[in-house]
C-alpha positions in Angstrom: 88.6 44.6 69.9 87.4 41.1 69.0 91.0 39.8 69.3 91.1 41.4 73.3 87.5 39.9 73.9 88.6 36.3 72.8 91.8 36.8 74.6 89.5 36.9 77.9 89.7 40.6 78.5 87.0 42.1 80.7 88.4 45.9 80.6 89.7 48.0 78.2 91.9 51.1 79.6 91.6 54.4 77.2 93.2 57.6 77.7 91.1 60.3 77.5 93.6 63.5 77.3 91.6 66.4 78.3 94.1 68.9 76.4 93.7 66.9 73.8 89.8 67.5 73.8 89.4 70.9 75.1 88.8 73.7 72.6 92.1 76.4 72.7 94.4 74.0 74.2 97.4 76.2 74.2 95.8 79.1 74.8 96.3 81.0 79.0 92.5 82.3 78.2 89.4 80.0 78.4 87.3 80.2 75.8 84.5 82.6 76.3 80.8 81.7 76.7 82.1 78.0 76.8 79.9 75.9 78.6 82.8 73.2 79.6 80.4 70.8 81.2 78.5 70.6 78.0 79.4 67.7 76.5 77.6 68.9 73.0 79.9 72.0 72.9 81.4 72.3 69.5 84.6 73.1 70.8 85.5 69.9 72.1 86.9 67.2 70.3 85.6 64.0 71.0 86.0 61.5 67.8 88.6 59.5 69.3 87.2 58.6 72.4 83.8 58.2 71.1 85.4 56.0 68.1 87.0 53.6 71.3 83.7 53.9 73.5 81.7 52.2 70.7 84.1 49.7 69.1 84.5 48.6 73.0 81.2 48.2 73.4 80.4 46.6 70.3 83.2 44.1 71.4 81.8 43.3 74.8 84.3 45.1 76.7 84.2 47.6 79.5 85.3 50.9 79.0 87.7 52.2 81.8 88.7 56.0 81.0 91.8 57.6 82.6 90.9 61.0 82.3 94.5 63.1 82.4 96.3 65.9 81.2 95.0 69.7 80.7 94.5 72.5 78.7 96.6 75.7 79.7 93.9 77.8 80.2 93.2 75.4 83.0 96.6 75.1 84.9 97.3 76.8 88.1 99.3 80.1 88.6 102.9 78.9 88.6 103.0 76.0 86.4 101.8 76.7 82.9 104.1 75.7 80.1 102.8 71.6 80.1 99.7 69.5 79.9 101.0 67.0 83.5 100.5 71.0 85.1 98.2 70.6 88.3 95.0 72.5 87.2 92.3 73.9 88.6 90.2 72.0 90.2 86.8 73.1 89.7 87.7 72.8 85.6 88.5 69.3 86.3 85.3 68.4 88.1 83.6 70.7 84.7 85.4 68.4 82.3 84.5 65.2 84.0 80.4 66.1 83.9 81.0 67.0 80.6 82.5 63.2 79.6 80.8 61.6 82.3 77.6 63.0 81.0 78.8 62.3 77.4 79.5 58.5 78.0 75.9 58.0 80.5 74.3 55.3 78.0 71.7 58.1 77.1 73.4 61.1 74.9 73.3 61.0 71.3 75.4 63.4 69.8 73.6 63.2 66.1 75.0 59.8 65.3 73.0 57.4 67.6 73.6 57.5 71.3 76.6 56.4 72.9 77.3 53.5 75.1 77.7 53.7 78.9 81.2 54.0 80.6 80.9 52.9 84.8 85.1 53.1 85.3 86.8 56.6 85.7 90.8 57.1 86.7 91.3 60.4 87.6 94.9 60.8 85.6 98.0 58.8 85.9 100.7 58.5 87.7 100.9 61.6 90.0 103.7 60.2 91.8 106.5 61.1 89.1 108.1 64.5 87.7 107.0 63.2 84.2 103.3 63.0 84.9 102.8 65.6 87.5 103.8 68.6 88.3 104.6 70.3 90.9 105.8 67.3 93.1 107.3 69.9 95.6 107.2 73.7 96.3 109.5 75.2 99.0 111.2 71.7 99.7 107.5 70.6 100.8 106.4 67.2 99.3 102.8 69.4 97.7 101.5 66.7 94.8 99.8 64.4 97.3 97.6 67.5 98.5 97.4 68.6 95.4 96.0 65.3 93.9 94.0 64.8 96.7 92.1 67.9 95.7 91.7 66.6 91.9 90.8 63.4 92.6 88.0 64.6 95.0 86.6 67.0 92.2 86.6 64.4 89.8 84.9 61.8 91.9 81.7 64.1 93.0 81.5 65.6 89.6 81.6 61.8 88.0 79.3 60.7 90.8 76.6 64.0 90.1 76.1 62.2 86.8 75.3 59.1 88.1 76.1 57.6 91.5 76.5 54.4 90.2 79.7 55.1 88.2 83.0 53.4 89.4 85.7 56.1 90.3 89.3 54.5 89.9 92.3 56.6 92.1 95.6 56.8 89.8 97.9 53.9 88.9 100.9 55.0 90.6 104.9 54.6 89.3 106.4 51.6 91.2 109.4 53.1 92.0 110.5 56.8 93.4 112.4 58.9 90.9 114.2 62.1 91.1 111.8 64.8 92.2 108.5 62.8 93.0 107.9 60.1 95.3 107.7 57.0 96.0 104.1 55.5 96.0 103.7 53.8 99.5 104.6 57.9 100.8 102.5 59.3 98.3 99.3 56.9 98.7 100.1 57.5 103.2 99.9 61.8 102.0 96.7 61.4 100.2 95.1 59.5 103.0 96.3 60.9 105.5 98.1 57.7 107.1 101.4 57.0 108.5 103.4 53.8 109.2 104.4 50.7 107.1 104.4 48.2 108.9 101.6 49.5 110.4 99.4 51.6 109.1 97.7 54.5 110.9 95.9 57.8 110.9 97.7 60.4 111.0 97.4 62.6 114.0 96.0 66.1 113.5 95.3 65.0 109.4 91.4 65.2 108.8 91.4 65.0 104.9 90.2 61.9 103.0 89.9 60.8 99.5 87.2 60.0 97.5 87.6 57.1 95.2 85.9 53.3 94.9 88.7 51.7 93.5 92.3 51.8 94.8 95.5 51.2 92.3 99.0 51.1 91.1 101.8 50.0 88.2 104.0 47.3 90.5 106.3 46.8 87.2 109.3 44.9 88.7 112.9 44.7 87.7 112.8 41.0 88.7 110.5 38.2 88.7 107.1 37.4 90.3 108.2 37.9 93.7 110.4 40.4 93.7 110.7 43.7 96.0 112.0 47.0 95.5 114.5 48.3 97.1 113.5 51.1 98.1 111.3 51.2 101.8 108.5 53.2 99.4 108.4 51.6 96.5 105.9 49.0 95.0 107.2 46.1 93.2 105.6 42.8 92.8 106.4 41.5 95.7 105.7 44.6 97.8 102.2 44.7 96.9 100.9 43.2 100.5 102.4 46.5 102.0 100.3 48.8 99.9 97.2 46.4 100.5 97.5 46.3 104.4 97.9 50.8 103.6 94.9 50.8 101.4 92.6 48.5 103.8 94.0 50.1 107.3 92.9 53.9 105.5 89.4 52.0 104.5 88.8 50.9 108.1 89.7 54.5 109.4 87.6 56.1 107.5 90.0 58.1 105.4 88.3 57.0 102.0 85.1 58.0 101.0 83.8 55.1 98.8 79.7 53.9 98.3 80.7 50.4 98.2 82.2 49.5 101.2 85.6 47.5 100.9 88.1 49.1 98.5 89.0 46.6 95.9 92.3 47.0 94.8 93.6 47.0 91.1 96.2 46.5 89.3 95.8 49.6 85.7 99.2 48.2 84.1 101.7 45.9 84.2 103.8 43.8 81.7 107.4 42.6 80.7 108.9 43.2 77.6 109.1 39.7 75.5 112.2 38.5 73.8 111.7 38.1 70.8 111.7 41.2 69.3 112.8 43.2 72.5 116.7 41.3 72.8 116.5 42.4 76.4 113.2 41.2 77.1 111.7 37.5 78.6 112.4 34.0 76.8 109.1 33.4 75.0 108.5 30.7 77.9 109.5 32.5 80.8 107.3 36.1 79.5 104.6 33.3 79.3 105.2 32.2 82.9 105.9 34.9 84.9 102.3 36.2 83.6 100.9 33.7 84.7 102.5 33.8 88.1 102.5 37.1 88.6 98.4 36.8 88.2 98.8 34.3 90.8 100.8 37.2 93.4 98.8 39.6 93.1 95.7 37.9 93.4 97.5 36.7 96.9 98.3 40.5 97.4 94.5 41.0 97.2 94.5 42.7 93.8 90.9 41.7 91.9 91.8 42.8 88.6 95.0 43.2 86.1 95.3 45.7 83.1 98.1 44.3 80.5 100.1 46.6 79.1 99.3 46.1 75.2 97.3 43.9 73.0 100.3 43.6 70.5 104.0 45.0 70.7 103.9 49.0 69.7 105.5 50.1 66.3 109.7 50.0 67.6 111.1 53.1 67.6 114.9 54.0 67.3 115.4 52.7 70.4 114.4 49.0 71.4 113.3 50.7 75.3 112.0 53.6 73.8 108.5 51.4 73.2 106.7 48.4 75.3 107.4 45.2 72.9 105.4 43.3 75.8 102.1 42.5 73.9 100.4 39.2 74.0 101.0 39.5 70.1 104.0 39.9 67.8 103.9 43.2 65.7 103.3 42.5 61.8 102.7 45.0 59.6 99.1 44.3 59.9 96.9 43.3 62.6 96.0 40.6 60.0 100.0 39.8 60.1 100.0 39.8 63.8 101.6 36.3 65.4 100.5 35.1 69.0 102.9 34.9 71.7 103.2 32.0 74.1 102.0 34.3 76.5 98.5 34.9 74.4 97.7 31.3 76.3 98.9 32.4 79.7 96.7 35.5 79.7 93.6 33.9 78.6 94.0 31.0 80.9 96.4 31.2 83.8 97.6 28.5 85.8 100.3 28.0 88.1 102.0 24.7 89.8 104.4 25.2 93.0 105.8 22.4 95.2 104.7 22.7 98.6 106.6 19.6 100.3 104.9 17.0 99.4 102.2 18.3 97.7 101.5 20.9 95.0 99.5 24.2 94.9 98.0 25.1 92.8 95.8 28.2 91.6 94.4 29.1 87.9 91.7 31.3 86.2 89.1 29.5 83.7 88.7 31.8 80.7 85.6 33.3 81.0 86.3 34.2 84.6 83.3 31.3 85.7 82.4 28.7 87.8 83.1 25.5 86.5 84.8 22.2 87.3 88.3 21.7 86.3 91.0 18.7 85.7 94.5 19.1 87.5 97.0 16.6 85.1 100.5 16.0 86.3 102.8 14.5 83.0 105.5 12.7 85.0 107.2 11.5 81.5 104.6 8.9 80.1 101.9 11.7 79.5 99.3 13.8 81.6 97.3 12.0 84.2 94.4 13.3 86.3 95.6 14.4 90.1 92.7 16.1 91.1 89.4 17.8 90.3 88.7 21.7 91.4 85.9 23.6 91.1 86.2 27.2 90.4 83.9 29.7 92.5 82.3 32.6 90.5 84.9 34.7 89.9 86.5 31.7 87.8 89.4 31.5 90.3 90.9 27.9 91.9 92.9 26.8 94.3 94.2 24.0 96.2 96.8 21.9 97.5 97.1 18.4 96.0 98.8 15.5 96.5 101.0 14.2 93.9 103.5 10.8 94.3 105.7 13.2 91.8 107.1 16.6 92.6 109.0 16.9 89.5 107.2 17.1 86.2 105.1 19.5 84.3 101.2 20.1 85.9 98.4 21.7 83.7 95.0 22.6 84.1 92.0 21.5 81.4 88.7 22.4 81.6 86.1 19.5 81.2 85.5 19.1 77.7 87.3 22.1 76.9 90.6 24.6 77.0 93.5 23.4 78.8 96.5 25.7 80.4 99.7 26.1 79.7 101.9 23.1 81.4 103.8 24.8 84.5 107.1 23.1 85.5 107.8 22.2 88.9 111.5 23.4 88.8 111.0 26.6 90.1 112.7 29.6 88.5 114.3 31.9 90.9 114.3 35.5 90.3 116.7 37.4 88.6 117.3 40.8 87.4 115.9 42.0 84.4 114.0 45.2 83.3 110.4 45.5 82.5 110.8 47.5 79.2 114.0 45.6 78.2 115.9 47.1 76.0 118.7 49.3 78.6 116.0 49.6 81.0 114.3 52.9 79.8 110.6 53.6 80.7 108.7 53.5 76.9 107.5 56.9 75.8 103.9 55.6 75.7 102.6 59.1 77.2 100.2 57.1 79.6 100.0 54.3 81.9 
């Protein structure tokens, strides 16, 4: 936890399985005389979340909890046998006051009272087969209803317990797969919009969702600003097109949110890292397209990026069968644990792109503050100063500046303090390469 706070992390993302926590998960009958929005029941299991919640906290960190999965006593007629089954969704709203009530800042379960969680994702990925099911019924695309309906119980059940509480909408899969959909179809479903190049209501559709926080996985089999193929799908570089969906369905009225605009977020992301992952990124290049792809989405309008992993999982027998895309090398401690290049990139991003004949560029200081900062250009007989930025209060800044070189490495230094990595001026054009390396297989990480 202290490693992720020095690292610059603001959020920490925690999966709370609810069949994991629920008492008789495997049973078709609910418990009886089980209260399930009781969050001091002794049926459910809590120890692992609470364990998470505290260290967090202790750590500085913001909690954000994807609450996903169910017990079968909860799943809908029809679709039983497994944990991504669409349940009922009055149980889901009981479940979220139970943890929203658990994590308020004010319940003490006997061993001093637990710290305050303000994010909520109601579960993840929807969008695929693997996650969520059903994704159709009769030939009928059903999961965007179907989520619509959860997501809505989970919002006013988490919003009962305190209005103040941040309600996050699923990250959604990039890319359609076989049997679900992609997420620009999905997202226009659940709001009830149609269009993509221009996004509208859609006629004779009066839902709406209820959410604060819009968000998706945009893991690309490229580089920074590469699109998907498909006319659906979200890669890096489609991101404006789910921004302009998110903010036309905002303006029409089709989300219900108590803060106005919609920020949108970005709950995972990452490429794979070479070494250890022989099909991942060059050590330099992982540490460069992070920090570039920062700099995208933060042009796409995205306010905030989860990374996927503090350090590379545990390999499995399989290179893709795990995310080896960690700002830290696996040892066989934490203690043994070796930084990546890409540690430096995440802490303090900074990007330098020739524009003609000047240079923009953008960066994060990082502690995410105001504060002036030192644009150097080394043009072979070491860094000299070509401008002088201040950063507004999110710690982001920007700017074109002149330069009498446009070749060169350009780096950012705080006064008296941190400086970025150096970013080349030689552009590196995008290429094909999968996000989990490896043959390209999605890692069995269970959750986004």
């Amino acid at each position: 936890m202290n490693r992720m706070k020095d690292a610059g992390t603001r959020y920490l993302k925690v999966a709370a399985f609810w069949s994991n926590i629920a008492p008789s998960r495997d049973s078709p009958d609910k418990p009886p005389s089980f209260d399930a929005t009781d969050p001091g029941h002794p049926g459910y299991n809590w120890s692992a979340i609470d364990t998470a919640v505290r260290e967090a906290a202790a750590a500085g960190l913001e909690p954000l909890l994807t609450v996903t999965d169910s017990p079968r006593w909860a799943r809908q007629p029809g679709c039983t046998e497994q944990p991504i089954c669409y349940p009922d969704p009055q149980e889901y709203a009981d479940f979220a006051t139970a943890i929203a009530r658990r994590y308020s800042g004010s319940f003490d379960p006997g061993n001093g009272v637990l710290p305050r969680v303000r994010y909520w994702q109601a579960w993840v990925e929807p969008n695929l087969v693997i996650f969520f099911l059903p994704q159709f019924e009769n030939g009928q695309k059903v999961s965007p209803d179907n989520y619509r309906r959860l997501l809505n119980a989970f919002s006013g059940a988490v919003k009962a317990v305190d209005p103040s509480n941040r309600v996050l909408m699923a990250g959604l899969a990039p890319l359609k797969r076989p049997g679900g959909l992609g997420p620009l179809d999905f997202t226009r479903r659940l709001l009830c919009m149609q269009g993509r190049k221009k996004p509208k209501p859609e006629p004779g559709c009066d839902q709406s969702a209820r959410f604060d926080i819009a968000a998706t996985h945009p893991y690309t089999t490229g580089g920074p600003t590469h699109k998907a193929a498909g006319a659906d799908d979200v890669s890096l570089g489609n991101l404006p097109l789910m921004t302009k969906l998110i903010r036309a369905a905002n303006r029409a009225g089709k989300i219900q949110t108590d803060g106005g605009v919609v920020p949108f977020w970005v709950t995972e992301f990452s490429w794979d890292s070479k070494p250890p992952d022989p099909g991942g990124l060059k050590s330099k290049l992982h540490a460069r397209w992070m920090a570039e792809s920062f700099f995208r989405m933060w042009k796409a309008g995205v306010s905030a990026v989860l990374w996927f992993g503090l350090r590379d999982q545990a390999r499995g027998e399989k290179i893709g069968d795990t995310a080896q895309s960690g700002l830290y090398l696996r040892g066989s401690s934490i203690a043994k644990d070796k930084a990546k290049r890409s540690l430096k990139s995440f802490r303090f991003p900074f990007v330098a792109l020739r524009k003609g004949r000047k240079i923009l560029v953008w960066g994060r200081t990082p502690d995410s503050g105001p504060g002036k900062v030192r644009v150097e250009q080394n043009s072979g007989s070491g860094f000299r100063k070509i401008a002088t930025l201040k950063a507004n209060s999110d710690g982001i800044f920007t700017r074109k500046v002149r330069s009498g070189e446009t070749t060169g490495k350009v780096r950012a230094k705080l006064l008296g303090g941190s400086k970025s990595l150096p970013f080349s001026l030689k552009y590196v054009k995008d290429f094909y390469v999968p996000p989990f390396g490896g043959k390209g297989q999605t890692p069995n990480t269970g959750v986004g």
